[in-house]
N, C-alpha and C positions, 0 to 999 in steps of 0.2 A: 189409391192409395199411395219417389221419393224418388233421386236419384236417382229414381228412384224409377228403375225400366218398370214400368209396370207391366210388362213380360215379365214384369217387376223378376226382378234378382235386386229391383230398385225403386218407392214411396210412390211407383207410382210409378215400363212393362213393367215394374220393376224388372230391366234386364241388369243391371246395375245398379239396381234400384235406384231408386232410389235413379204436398218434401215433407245488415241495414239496421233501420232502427223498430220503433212499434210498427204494427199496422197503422198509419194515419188516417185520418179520416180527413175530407175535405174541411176548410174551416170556413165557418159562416157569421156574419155580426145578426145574431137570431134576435127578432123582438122579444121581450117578457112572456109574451103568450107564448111564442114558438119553444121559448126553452121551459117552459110547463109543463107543454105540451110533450116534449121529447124527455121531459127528466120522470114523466109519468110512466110512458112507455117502456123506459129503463127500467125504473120499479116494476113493471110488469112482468119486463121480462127473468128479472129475478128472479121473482115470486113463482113465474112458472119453472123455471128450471129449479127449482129447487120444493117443486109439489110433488106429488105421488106419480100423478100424471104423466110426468113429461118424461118418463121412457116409454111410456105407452104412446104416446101423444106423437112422438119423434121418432118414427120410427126411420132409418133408410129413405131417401126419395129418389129422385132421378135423378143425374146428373145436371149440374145446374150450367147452360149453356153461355155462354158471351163472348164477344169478338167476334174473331173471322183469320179469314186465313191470310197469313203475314209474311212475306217475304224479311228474313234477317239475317244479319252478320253477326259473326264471331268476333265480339269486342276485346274479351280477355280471357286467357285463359287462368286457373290457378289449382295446383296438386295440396290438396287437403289433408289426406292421410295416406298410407299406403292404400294403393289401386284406386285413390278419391279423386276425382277432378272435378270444377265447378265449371261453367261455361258462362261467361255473359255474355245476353246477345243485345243487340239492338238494331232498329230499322236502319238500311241503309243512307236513308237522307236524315237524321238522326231524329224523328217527329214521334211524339207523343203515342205511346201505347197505349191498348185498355185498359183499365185499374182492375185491379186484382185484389182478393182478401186472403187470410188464413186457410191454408186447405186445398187452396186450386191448384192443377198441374197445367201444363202443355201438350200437346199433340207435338211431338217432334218430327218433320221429313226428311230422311237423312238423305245424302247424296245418292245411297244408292237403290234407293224407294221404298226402305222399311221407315213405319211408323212406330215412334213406341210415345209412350208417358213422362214425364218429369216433373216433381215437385216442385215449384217457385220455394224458393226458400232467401231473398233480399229483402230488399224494402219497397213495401207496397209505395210508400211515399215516392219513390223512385220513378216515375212515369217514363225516363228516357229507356230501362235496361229492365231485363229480366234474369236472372241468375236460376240455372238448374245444376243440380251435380249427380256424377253418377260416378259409381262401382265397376271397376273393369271386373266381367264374368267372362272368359272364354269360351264357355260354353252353355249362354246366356241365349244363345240364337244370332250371336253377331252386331246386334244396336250397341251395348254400351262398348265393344270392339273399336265400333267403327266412329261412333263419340269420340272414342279416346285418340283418336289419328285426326280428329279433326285440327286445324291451325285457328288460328287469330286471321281473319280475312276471308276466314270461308263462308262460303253461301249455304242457307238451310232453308224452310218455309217451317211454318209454326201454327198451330190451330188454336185458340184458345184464348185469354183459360178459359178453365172450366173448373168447376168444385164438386167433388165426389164426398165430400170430406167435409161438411159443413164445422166451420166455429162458429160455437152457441155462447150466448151470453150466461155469465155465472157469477157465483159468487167468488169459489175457487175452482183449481184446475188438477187434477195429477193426470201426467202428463209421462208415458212411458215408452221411449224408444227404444228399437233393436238395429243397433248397427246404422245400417243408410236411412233406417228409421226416421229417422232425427230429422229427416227434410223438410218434410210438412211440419213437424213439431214446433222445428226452430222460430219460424214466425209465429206462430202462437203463442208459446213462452215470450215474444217479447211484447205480443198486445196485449194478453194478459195481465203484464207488470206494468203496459203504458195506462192502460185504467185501473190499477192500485190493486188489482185482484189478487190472493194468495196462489201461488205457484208452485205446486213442486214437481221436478222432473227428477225420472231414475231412467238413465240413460247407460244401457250395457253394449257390449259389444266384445270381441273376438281380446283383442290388447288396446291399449291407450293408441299406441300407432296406429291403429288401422280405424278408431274412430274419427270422423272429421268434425269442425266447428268449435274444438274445447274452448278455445281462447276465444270466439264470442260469445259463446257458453258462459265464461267467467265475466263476463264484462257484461252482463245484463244484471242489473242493479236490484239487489232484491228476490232475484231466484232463489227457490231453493232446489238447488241441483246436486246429486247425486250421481259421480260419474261411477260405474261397477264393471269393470273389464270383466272376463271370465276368468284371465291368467292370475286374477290377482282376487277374486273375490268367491268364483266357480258357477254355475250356471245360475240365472238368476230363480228367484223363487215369487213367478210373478203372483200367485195366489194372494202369497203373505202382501206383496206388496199395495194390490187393490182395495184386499181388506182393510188395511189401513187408512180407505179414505173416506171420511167420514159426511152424515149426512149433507145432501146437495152439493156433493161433488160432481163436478163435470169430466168425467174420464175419458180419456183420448190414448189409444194406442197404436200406434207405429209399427210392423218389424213382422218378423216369418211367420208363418202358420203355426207352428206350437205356442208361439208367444201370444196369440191371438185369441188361439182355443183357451189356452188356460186362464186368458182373463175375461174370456166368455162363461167358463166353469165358476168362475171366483164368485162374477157378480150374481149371475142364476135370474130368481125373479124379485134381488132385490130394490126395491122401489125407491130407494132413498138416492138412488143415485141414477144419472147417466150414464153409458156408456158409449162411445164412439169410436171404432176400428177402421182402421185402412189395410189391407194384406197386401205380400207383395207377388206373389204366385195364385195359381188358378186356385178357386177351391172345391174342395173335394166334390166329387158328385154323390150324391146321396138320394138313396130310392130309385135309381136307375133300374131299367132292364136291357137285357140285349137286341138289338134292333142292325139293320142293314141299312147301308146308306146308298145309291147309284149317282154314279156322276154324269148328267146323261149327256154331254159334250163326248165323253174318249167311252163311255158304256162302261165304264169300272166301275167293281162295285166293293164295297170293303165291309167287315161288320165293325160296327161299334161295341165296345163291350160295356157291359153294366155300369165299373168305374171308371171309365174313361168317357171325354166329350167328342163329339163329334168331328170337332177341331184337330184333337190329338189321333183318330182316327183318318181323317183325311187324309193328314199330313205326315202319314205311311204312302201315304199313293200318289199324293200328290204334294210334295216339300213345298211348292213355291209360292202354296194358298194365300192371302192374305189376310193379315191376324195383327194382336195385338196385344189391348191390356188382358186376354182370357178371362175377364169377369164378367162380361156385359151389358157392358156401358158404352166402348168408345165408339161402336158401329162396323169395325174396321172388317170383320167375318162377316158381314151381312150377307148373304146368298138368297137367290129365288130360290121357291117351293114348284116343284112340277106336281108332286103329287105327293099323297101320304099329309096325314093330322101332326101337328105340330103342337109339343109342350113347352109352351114359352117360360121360360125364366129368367131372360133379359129383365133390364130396367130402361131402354132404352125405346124400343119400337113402338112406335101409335097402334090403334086396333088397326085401321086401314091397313100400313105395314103388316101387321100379322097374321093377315090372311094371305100373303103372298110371296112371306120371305122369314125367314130366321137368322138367329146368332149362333153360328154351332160352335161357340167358344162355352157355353150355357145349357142351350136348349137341346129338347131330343125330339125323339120321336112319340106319340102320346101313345100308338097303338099301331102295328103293325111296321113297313118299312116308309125310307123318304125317297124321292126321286129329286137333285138339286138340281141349279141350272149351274155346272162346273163342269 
């Protein structure tokens, strides 16, 4: 899910969470047939996103993979809002990067070998650069910290992207950021309006200062954006705001855990719509039980408690584990299994993988205790 560390405090560890112009698409001189052919498809895809179906149909998939791992420089840096910084990077011999759509993040490796998340949020047209921004959190775990000390000239490596986050085609959009939110969003709102589609974004945040992006916000031709600060409007009411969006809406939300729940609450099993969430912190565990974990490297052994992951138990005993987005997706917690049944709730590991290893940012124990290789 922005700036978004997706340790997210940021769209995406969100540790800071926290994501140009439209999304471009390649341009082609297509025969007659070929553009039939794809103006049909179009209609298709309409028609599906806007059937009964297609929240059933759509559900969550895997992280969608592409690229590879990219040595890059610190092109520019720019301060957005209060504690916002954006970064752009690009290869060091200035050559062409993978293309990217609405939704994808980065795998960022910072200097001093924590990995975290970050929304793209420029212009996909853009092939030379890649633009992330994030959220200073002090006590975020230290990525968007040490983001925010990076210069113009420093060295990073970069995984990616990847899309957790699918944009779907539709007819229209509501489109609902919290804060660093806005990272994935922003590109969507402008491909949105580059194919004529009805757009509305309600975008809140802490004050006007401490949102970033307003003034491309305003410059996107045709949005209908809704900026609602809290200082000036008070906490948003995002129930009301979902309900508002009327049959074959494509909803997309952005931003903290309450904001997420409640517009999980709002839509329920209405079928008339999509919904699409990014969060920016781990989420909750539910239907856990108590279980022990052994690290059989040092023999420690720790328990895990009902609501807590295995991850967040480790990392009482062992701070140095390595981790990341806490959802499981990015791989980054992966550990051998020595022994003990495992309840996967990744999205990430093959079966092969899972009879030999887990994500304990996720998964637990099925029935009795684990034995890792840590």
């Amino acid at each position: 899910m922005s700036g978004s560390e997706r340790d997210h405090t940021s769209a995406l560890v969100l540790d800071g969470q926290g994501v140009g112009t439209a999304a471009a698409r390649p341009h082609y001189d297509a025969g007659p047939a070929l553009r039939l052919l794809v103006g049909a498809f179009d209609a298709y895809k309409e028609l599906f996103t806007n059937s009964p179906a297609a929240p059933l149909l759509s559900r969550p998939q895997p992280v969608r993979r592409t690229g590879f791992d990219l040595p890059m420089l610190v092109d520019r840096i720019d301060d957005e809002a209060e504690g916002v910084r954006s970064l752009t990077l690009r290869h060091p011999n200035g050559s062409e990067l993978p293309a990217w759509v609405p939704g994808a993040h980065l795998d960022l490796f910072l200097p001093s070998g924590r990995q975290r998340q970050y929304s793209l949020n420029g212009d996909p047209a853009d092939r030379r650069h890649y633009r992330i921004s994030v959220r200073r959190i002090a006590e975020g775990g230290g990525g968007s910290v040490e983001v925010h000390e990076l210069k113009v000239g420093d060295r990073v490596r970069i995984r990616g992207p990847r899309n957790a986050f699918d944009y779907v085609a539709a007819p229209r959009y509501l489109f609902v950021a919290g804060g660093i939110g806005i990272t994935p969003i922003l590109p969507m709102l402008r491909a949105a309006r580059a194919d004529h589609r009805f757009a509305r974004l309600v975008y809140t945040g802490r004050s006007r200062a401490s949102m970033p992006f307003l003034d491309e916000l305003a410059a996107i031709e045709g949005a209908d954006v809704e900026i609602r600060p809290d200082d000036e409007f008070g906490a948003p009411d995002v129930a009301s705001i979902v309900a508002s969006a009327p049959a074959g809406t494509a909803i997309y939300v952005c931003g903290p855990p309450p904001m997420l729940a409640a517009a999980i609450r709002a839509v329920g099993d209405d079928l008339r719509v999509s919904l699409h969430t990014e969060r920016f912190s781990p989420p909750p565990v539910l239907g856990g039980s108590e279980f022990t974990v052994t690290l059989a490297r040092s023999g420690t052994s720790v328990r895990v408690g009902a609501e807590e992951s295995a991850l967040a138990a480790i990392r009482r005993v062992q701070p140095g584990v390595a981790y990341s987005c806490q959802q499981g997706f990015c791989g980054s917690c992966k550990v051998g299994v020595l022994s003990g049944r495992v309840e996967h709730r990744d999205r990430t590991l093959s079966p092969v993988e899972r009879d030999k290893a887990m994500l304990t940012c996720v998964s637990r124990a099925d029935e009795g205790d684990l034995v890792l290789d840590l």
